[in-house]
C-alpha positions in Angstrom: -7.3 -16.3 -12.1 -9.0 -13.1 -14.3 -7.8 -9.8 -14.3 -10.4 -9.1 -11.4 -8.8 -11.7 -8.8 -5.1 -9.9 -9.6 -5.9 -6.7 -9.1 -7.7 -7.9 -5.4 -4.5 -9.5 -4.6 -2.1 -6.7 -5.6 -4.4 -4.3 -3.6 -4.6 -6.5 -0.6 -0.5 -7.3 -0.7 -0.2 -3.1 -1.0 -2.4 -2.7 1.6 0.0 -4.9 3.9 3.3 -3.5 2.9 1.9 0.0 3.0 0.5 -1.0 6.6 4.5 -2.4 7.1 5.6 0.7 5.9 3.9 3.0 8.4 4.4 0.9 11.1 8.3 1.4 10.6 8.1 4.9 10.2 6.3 5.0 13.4 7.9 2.4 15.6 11.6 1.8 14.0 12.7 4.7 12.9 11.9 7.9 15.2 13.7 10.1 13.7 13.5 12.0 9.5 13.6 8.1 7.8 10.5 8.0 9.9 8.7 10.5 8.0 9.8 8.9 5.0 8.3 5.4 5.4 5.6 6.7 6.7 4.7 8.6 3.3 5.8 6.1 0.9 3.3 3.7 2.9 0.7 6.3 2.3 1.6 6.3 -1.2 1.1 2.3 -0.8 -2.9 2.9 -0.4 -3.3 5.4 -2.5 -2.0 2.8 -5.3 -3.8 -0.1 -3.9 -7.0 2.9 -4.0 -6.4 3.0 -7.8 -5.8 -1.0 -8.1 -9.1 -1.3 -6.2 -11.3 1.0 -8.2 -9.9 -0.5 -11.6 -11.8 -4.1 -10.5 -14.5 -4.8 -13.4 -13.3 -1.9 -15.6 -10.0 -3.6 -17.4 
């Protein structure tokens, strides 16, 4: 595996947990831990945004 497949596969496992994430923050926890999850699972795709782009540059 290259640099290339290991960045797909950390994207597509940040994608997941970030999609975990919200889906805590929006079903589990209904009260101010909600809002919490739900941001650090925003912060989840923003990373795996950066992860993606970097494919074929490093």
């Amino acid at each position: 595996m290259n640099k290339n497949g290991v960045l797909a596969w950390a994207t597509v496992i940040m994608i997941i947990v970030g999609i975990g994430l919200i889906g805590l923050g929006i079903f589990k926890y209904e009260e101010v831990a909600g809002w919490g999850f739900a941001s650090v699972g925003v912060g989840f795709f923003a990373i795996a945004w950066v992860f993606n782009a970097l494919k074929g540059r490093v």
